[in-house]
N, C-alpha and C positions, 0 to 999 in steps of 0.2 A: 504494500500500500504506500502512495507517495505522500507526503504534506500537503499537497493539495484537497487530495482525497478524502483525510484525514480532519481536516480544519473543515469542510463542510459537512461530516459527519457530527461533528462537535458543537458545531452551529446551528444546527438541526435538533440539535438533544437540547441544547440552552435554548432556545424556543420555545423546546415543548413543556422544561420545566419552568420556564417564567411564563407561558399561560396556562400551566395545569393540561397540557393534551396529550395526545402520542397520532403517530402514524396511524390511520381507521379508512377503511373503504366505508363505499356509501351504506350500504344494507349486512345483515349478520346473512349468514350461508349456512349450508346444510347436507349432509350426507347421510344416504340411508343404512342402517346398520349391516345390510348386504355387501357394502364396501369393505366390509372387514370381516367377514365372514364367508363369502362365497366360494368355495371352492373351484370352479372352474375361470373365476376371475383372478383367482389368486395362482391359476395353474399359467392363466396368460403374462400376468407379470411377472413373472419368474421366466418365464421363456423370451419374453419379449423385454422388460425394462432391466433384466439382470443378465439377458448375452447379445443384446444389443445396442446398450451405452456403454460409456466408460468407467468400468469400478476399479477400484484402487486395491492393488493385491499385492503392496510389499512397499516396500520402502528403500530410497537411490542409495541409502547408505549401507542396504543389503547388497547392494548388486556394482559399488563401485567401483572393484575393478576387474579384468578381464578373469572369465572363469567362478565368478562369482554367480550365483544360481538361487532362485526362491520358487515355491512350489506356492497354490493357492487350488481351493476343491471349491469355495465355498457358494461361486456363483451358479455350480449347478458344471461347470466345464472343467474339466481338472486341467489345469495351466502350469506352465513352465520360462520360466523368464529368465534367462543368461548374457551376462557381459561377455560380447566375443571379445579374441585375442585382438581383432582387428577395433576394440573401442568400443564396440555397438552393440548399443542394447537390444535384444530380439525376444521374442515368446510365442509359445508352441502348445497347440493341444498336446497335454503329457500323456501320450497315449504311442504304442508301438508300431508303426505302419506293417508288422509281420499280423498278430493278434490280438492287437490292442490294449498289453497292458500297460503301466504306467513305469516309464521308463525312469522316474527318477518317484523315492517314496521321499525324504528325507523335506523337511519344512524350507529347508536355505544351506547354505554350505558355503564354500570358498574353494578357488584354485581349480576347478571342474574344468577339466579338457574334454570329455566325453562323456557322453551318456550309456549307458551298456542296460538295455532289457534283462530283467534279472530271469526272465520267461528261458528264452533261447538267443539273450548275448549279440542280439540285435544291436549296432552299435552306431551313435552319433555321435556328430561334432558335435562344435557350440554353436553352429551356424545353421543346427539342425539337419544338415545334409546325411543320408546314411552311407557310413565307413566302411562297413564290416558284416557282413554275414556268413556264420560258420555254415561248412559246407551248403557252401554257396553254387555247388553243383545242382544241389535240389531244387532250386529256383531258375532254373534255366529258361531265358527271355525277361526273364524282372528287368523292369528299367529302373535301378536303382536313383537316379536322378529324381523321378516320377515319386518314390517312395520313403523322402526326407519326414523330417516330424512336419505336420501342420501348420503355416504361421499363423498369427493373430498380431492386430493391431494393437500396437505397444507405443506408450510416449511416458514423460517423465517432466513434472508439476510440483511447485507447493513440496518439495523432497518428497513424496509418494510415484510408485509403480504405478501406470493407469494401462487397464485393457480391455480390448473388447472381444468376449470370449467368442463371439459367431467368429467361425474362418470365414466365411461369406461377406460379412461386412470389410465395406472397401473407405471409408469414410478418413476424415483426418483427425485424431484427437484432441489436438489442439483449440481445434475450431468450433468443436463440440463442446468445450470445457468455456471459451470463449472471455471475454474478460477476466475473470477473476482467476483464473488459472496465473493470467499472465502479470494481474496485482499483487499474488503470493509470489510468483517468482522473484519479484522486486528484495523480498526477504534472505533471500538466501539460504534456503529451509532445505537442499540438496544437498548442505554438507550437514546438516542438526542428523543426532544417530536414536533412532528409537530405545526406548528407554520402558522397561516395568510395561511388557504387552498383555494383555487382559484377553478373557474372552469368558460371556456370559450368555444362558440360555434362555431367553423370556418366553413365560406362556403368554403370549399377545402376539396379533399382528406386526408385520413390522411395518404397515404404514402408523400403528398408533405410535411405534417409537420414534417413527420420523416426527410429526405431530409433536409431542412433547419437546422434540429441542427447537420448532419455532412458531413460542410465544412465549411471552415475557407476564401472561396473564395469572400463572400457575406460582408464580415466584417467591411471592408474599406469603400463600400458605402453604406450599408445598413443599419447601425448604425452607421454612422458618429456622429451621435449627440449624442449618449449615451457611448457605451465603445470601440470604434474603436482604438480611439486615446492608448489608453491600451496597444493595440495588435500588431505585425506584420500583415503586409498586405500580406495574400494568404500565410501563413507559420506555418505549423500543422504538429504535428507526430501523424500516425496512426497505430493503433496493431487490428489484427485481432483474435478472438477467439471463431473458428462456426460461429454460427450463431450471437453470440455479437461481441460487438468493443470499442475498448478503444483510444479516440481521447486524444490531450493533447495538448493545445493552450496555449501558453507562450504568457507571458507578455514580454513588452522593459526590463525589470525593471531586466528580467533574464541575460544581459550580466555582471551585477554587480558582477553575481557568478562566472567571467572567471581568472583563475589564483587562486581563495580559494580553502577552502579545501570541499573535496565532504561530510567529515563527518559531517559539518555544513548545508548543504544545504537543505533550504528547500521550496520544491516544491509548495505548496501551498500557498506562498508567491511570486510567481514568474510567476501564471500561475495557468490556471484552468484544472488539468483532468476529462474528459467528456468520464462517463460509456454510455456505449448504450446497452442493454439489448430487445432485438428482444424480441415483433415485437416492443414494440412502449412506452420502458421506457428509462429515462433520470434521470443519477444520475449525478449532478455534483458538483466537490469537491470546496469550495470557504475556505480563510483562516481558519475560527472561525464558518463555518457553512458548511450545504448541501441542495441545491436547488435538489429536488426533480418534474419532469413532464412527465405527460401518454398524451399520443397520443391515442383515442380509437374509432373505426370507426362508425359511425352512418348508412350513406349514400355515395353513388358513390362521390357524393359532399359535403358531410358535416361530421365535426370531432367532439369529443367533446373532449379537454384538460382541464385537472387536473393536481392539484402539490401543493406544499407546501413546507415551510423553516424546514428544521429540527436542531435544535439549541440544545445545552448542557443541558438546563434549561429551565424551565416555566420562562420567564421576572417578576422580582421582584418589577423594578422599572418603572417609566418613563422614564429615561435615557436610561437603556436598551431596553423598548418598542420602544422609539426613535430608536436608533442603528439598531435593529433588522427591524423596518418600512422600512428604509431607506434602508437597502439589499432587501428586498421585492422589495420593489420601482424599484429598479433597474432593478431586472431581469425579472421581469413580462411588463415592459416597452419594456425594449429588446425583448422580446416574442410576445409582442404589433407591434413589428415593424416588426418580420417576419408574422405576421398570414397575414397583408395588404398584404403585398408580397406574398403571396399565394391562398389570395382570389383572388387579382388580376390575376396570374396565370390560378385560375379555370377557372377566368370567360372568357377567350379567349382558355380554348381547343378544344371548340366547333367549332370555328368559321372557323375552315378550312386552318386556318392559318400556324396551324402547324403540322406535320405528326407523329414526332417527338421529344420529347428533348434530347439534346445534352448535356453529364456532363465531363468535361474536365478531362486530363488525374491525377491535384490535387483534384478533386473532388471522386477520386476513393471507400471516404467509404460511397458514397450515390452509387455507382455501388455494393459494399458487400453486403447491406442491400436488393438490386434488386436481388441478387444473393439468398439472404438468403430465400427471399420473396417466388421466382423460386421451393428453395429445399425446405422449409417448404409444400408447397403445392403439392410438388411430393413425398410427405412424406420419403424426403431421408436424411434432418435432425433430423427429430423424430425418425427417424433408425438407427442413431447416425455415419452417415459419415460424417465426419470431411469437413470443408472447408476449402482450404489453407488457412495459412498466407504470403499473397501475391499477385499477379497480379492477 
């Protein structure tokens, strides 16, 4: 994010709290409890918004240097990502081109020159191509060329891995990720090394997880006990951008900046900006680090969330383990306390109680993200029409 960016974000929140408002479309919206329950609509968004966007399946500080390799299952496509000898990052369905199994098991590694099928020793470069086939007389006319691992669309954002698991999709990731990709890159978040990686199973939808990290309405009683006291109650600026979103929750701490000078000010001392990256990534900026968490759907009813702290440095000392613990601590607690809150949720949509939910007219970027949900699956965002920024 530049100073520019940054100083109208700030100016925007000093507004809101010297007239008492916050960012609101015109009318409250509505979803019927079928959107979070449906089974064969939840079979579409798994097939369609999780191997047909960009999801984030590792991190540039796993895969810095050549021979360096991360594994990812979670979008439904078991994936393979390796730094070649030659520099470049590539990714591959992790699948055997003899009978399909997954030629590398291992989460991440280092130094990797080859892939070797543990099946029958089927063997790959890093550039995917296959090297090696034991009696390779049995195969007589294979076009080995024809028979490398799979690619996928691979780019590198924000210090996270992005992919798009269809082999099919021909698209540019950059372009898809669109602004805010290229405002985190400003950061230098490509050399920060993931730190304390998490992963959690929630009985809920994973659109209600998405839902709970954008609004600012829940904050006051929903974490009363961890960072409420932080925050204004029910008072967020939101930016719309496609299919992503860029919230920005100030701290009390931000009227200190009213009357100084803008070229001083600075944002992430004041408040937290909160990337949201459709369908179901969470970059959010904190002073001295970046909390990092995926949303990735399982079941009608069940998520699984991952994430991690992305910090400057590998921690040298105790002190700083400390430090670093103690951020962990925090936001994975907060995260602790919406997942309750959405289990809860799941576990009464059933029950006939209610038709629909109702998201107020501040709650508008959990209506964008419905919105986005809509076009991605009418494939009118992959088509590349644009969503307003606004009502």
């Amino acid at each position: 994010m530049d100073q520019a960016t940054a100083i109208n974000l700030i100016r925007r929140t000093l507004d809101h709290v010297a007239g008492g408002t916050t960012d609101m479309r015109p009318a409250p919206t509505s979803r019927p409890v079928s959107f979070y329950t449906d089974a064969d609509l939840f079979a579409r968004e798994r097939a369609i918004l999780y191997r047909r966007f960009p999801v984030a399946i590792g991190f540039s500080a796993q895969v810095a240097k050549p021979g360096d390799f991360v594994t990812h299952d979670l979008s439904g496509v078991p994936l393979l990502a390796v730094r070649g000898r030659d520099g470049v990052l590539r990714a591959f369905v992790n699948a055997c081109r003899h009978r399909g199994t997954r030629v590398e098991w291992e989460a991440c590694g280092r130094g990797r020159r080859a892939f070797v099928c543990p099946y029958h020793a089927w063997t790959y470069g890093d550039g995917g191509e296959l090297t090696h086939i034991p009696h390779e007389e049995g195969f007589t006319g294979l076009d080995r060329a024809a028979h490398g691992l799979v690619p996928v669309r691979v780019a590198e954002h924000a210090g996270l891995v992005w992919a798009v698991p269809d082999p099919a999709w021909r698209g540019e990731i950059s372009a898809l990720l669109g602004p805010l990709a290229a405002e985190l890159d400003l950061l230098g978040l490509a050399t920060h090394v993931p730190y304390a990686m998490r992963r959690y199973e929630i009985a809920a939808n994973w659109k209600l997880v998405s839902d709970a990290s954008l609004d600012s309405y829940h904050i006051r009683h929903a974490h009363r006990r961890t960072i409420a006291p932080l925050f204004f109650d029910t008072m967020c600026v939101f930016d719309r951008f496609d299919i992503h979103q860029r919230l920005f929750l100030a701290k009390r701490s931000i009227e200190t900046l009213r009357g100084t000078d803008p070229a001083g000010w600075r944002i992430r001392d004041h408040g937290s900006p909160l990337y949201f990256f459709f369908p179901g990534t969470v970059v959010l900026l904190e002073p001295d680090h970046v909390q990092i968490a995926q949303t990735w759907p399982v079941a009608p009813g069940r998520a699984v969330v991952t994430g991690a702290t992305l910090i400057p440095e590998a921690p040298a000392s105790d002190k700083a383990r400390a430090h670093w613990d103690k951020n962990v601590q925090i936001f994975w607690t907060t995260l602790a306390e919406d997942f309750a809150l959405m289990e809860s949720k799941q576990s009464t949509l059933g029950t006939g109680a209610n038709t629909e939910l109702v998201f107020g007219r501040f709650e508008h970027s959990a209506a964008w993200f419905h919105e986005a949900v809509d076009a991605g699956l009418a494939g009118s965002a992959a088509g590349g029409r644009a969503l307003s920024n606004g009502a």
